[in-house]
Backbone bond lengths (Angstrom), bond angles and torsions (degrees), N, CA, C in turn:
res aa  C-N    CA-C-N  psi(-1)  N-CA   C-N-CA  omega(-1)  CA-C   N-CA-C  phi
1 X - - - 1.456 - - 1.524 109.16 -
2 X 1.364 112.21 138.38 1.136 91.76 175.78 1.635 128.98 -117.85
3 X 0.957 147.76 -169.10 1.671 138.64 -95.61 1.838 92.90 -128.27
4 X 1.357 133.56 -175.11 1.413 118.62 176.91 1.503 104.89 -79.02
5 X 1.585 132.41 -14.63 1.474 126.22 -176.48 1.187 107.65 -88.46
6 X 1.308 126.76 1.99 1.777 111.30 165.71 1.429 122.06 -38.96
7 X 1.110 122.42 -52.91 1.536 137.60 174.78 1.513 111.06 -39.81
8 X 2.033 109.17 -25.75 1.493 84.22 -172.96 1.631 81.69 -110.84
9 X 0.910 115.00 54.48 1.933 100.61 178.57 1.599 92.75 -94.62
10 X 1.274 93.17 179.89 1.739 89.60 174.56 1.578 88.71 -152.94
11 X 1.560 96.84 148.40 1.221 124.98 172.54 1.695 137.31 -74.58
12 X 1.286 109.54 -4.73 1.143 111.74 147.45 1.466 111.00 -153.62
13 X 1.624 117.85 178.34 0.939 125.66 172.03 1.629 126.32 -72.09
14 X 1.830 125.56 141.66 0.822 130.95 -164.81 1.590 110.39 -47.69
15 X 1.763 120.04 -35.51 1.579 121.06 167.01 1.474 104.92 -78.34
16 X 0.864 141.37 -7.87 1.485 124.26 175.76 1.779 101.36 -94.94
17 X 1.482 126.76 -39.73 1.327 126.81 164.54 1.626 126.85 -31.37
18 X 1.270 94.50 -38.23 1.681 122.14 -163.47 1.291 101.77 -95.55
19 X 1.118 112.56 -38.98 1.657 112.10 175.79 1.521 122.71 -84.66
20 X 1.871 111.66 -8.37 1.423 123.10 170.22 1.589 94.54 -73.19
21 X 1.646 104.67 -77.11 1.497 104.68 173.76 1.630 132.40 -24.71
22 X 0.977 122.66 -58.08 1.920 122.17 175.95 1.485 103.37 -80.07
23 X 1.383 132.29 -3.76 1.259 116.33 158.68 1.899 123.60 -99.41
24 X 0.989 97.48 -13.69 1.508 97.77 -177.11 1.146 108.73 58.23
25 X 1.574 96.95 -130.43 1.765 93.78 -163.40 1.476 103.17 -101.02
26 X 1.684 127.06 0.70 1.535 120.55 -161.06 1.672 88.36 -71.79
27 X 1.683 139.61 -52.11 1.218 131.00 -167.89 1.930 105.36 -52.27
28 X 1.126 111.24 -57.16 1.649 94.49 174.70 1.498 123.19 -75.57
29 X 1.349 111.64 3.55 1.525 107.46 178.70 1.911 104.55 -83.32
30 X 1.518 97.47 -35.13 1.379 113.54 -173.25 1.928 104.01 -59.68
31 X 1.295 84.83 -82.78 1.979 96.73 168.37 1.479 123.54 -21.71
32 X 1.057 107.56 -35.78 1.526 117.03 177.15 1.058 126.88 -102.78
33 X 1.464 122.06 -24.62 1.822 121.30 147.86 1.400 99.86 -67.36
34 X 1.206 122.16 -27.31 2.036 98.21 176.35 1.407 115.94 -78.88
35 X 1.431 107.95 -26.95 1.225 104.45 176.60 1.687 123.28 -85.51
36 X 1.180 110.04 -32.09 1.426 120.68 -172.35 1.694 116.15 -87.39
37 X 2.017 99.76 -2.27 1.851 107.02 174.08 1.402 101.48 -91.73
38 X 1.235 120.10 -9.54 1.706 103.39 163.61 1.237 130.47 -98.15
39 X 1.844 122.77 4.38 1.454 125.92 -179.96 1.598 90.25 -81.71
40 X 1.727 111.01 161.48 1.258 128.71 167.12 1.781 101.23 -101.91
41 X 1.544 121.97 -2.36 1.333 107.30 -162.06 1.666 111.08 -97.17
42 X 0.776 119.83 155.94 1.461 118.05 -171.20 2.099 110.71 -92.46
43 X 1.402 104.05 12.41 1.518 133.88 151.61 0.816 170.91 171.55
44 X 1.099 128.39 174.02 1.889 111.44 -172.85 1.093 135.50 -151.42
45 X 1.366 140.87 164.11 1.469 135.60 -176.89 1.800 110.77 -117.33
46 X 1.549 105.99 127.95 1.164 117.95 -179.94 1.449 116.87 -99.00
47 X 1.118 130.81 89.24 1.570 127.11 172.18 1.322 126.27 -62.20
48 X 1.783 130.11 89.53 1.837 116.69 -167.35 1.728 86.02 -82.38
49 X 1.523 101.21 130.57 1.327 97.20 162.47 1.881 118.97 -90.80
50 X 1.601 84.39 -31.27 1.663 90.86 157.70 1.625 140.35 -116.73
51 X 1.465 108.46 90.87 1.176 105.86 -159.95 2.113 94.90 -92.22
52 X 1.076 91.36 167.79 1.549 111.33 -163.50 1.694 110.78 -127.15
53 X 1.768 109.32 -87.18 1.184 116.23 -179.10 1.394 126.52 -99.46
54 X 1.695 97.37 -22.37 1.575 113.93 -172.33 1.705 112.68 95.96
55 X 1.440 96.64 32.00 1.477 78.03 179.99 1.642 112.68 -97.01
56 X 1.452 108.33 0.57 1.586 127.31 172.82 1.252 112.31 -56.27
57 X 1.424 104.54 -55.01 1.486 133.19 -155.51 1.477 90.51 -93.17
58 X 1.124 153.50 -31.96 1.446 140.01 146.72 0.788 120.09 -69.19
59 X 1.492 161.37 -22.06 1.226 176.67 -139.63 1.656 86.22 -106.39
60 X 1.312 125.32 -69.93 1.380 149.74 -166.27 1.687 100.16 -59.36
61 X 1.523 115.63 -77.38 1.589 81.90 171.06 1.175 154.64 -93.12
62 X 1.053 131.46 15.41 1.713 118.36 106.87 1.158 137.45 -33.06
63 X 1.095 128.47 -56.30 1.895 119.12 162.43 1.680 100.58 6.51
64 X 1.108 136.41 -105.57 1.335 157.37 -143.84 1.741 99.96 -59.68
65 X 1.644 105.81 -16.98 2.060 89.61 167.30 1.480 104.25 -81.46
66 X 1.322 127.07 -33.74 1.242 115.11 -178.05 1.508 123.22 -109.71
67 X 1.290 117.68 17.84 1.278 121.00 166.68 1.501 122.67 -147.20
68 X 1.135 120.38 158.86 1.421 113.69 -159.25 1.645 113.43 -100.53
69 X 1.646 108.15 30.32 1.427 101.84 166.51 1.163 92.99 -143.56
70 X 1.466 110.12 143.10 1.520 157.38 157.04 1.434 94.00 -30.96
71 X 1.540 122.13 143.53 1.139 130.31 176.64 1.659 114.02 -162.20
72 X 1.288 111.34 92.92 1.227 127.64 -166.94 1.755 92.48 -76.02
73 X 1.513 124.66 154.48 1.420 136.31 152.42 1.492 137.77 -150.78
74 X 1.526 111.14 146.37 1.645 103.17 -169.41 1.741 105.21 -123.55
75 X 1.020 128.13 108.47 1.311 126.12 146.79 1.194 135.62 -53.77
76 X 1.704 135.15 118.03 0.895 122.29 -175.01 1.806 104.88 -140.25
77 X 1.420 106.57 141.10 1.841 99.15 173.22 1.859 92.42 -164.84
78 X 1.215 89.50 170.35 1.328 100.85 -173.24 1.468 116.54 -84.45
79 X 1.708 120.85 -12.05 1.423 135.09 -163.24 1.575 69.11 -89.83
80 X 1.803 105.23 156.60 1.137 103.83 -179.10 1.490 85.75 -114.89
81 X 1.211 122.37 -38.13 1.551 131.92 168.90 1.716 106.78 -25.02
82 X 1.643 104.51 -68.36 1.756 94.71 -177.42 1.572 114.40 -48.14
83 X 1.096 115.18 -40.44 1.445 120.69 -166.48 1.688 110.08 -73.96
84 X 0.873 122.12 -24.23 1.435 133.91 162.80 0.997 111.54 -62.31
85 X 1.326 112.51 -54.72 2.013 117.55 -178.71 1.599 121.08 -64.00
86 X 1.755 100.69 -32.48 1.371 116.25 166.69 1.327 120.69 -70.65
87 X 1.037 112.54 -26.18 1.398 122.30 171.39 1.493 120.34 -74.67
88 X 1.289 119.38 -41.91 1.049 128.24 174.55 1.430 140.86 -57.43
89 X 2.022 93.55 -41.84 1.370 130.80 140.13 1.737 114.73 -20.52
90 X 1.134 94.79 -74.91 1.457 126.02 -156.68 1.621 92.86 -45.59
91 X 2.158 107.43 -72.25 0.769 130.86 -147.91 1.840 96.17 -58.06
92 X 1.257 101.94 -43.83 1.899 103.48 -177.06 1.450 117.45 -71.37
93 X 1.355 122.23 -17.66 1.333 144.04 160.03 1.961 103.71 -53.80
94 X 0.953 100.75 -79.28 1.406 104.98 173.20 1.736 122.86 -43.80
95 X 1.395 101.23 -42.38 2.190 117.97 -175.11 1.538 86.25 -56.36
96 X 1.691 116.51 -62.61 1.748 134.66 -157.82 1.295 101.61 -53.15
97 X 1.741 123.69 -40.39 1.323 135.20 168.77 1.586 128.99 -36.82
98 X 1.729 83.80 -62.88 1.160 102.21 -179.68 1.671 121.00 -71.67
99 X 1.424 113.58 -62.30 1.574 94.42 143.33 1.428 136.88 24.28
100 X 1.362 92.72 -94.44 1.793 130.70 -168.17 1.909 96.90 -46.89
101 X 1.663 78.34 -62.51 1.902 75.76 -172.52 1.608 114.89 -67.62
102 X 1.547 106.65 -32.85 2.103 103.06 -178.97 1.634 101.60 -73.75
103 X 0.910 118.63 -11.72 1.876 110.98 -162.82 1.689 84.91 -112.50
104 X 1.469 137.65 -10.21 1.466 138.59 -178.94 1.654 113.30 -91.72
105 X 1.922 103.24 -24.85 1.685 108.02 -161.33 2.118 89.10 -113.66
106 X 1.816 105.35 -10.44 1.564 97.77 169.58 1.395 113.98 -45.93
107 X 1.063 120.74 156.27 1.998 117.40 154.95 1.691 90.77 -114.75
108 X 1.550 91.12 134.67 1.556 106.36 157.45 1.142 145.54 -64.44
């Protein structure tokens, strides 16, 4: 079990942090066309056990405009803080979405 400072642990290292940040989403967009051009199945489920900024979990839905398999995902960590932020991510990811298409199908 662990101790009352779990909450401030962090999930990755300060060079791996830095290297999520200046890559955005091209490092998981890349990883996952290498990984996802050798399945034959039309889907799959990605479990981040360490999510950070959310650029997985954005990266992910989108997946399915430009590729033709389904890609379900679950974030999970013990900081409840990251998961909030990922969530939050997510949730404005989706609003910006939505947006795009009602302010794209308006007529002027």
């Amino acid at each position: 079990m662990l101790g009352p400072l779990s909450s401030n642990l962090r999930s990755l290292s300060e060079v791996q942090e830095s290297a999520q940040l200046l890559t955005g989403t091209d490092l998981p967009n890349t990883v996952l066309a290498s990984l996802f051009g050798k399945l034959t199945t039309s889907s799959a489920l990605v479990i981040n056990a360490t999510p950070y900024d959310g650029c997985l979990e954005s990266t992910l839905l989108t997946w399915h405009q430009f590729n033709e398999m389904k890609v379900d995902f679950l974030s999970i960590s013990r900081n409840v803080t990251t998961l909030e932020y990922v969530e939050k991510k997510i949730a404005f990811s989706l609003l910006q979405d939505f947006w795009f298409l009602f302010l794209s199908n308006k007529k002027l």
